[in-house]
C-alpha positions in Angstrom: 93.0 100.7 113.0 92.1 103.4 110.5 92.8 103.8 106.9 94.8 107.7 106.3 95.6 109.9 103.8 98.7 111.6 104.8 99.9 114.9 102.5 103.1 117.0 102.2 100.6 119.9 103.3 101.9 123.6 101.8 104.9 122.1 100.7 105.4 122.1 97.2 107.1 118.2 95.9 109.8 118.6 93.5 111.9 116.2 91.7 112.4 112.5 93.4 109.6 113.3 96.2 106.8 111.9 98.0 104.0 113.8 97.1 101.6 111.8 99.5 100.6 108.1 100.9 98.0 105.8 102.1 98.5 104.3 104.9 97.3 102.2 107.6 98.3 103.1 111.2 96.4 103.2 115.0 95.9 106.4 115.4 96.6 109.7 113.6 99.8 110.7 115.0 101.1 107.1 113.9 100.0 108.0 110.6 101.8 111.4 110.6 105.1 109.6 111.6 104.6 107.1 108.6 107.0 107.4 105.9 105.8 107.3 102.2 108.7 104.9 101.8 107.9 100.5 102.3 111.7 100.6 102.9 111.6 103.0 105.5 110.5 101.9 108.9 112.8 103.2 111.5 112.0 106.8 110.3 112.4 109.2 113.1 110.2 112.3 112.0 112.2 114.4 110.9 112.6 115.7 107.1 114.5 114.2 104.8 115.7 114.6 101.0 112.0 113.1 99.6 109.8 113.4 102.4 108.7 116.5 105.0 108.8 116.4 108.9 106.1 114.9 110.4 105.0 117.5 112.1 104.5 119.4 108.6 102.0 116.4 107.5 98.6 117.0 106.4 96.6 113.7 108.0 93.2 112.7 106.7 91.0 109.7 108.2 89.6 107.3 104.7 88.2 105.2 106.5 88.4 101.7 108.9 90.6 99.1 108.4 89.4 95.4 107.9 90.5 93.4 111.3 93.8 91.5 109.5 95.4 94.3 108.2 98.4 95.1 108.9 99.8 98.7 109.9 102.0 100.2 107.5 101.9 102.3 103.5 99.8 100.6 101.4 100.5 102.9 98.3 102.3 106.2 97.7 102.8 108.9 95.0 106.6 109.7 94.5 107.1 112.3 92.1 110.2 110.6 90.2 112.4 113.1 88.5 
């Protein structure tokens, strides 16, 4: 598993948005269908009041993951209004 950096791409963040996440996901296109959200895990890709649709997010590999890690966000930056 790979560590990602996943961004709202050209899409300004306003008020009570995710403005981007790291998270931890197999393969890129698992990463782009990762919502910023912990409480979201049945997301299904397409935008939403706080978050872009997945095919609108900007993925970036950070790095390998250590062996027991678990998929999933491991921090976000929400832009709280």
């Amino acid at each position: 598993m790979n560590i990602y950096l996943i961004e709202r791409g050209f899409f300004a963040a306003g008020w009570d948005e995710y403005l981007s996440a790291v998270v931890i996901a197999e393969s890129e296109m698992d990463a782009r269908r990762t919502h910023p959200s912990k409480c979201i895990s049945d997301w299904d890709g397409t935008e939403t009041s706080d978050w872009v649709d997945c095919n609108d997010v900007v993925v970036s590999v950070l790095g390998m993951a250590h062996g027991r890690q678990e998929a999933g966000v491991v921090c976000s930056d929400y832009n709280a209004g």
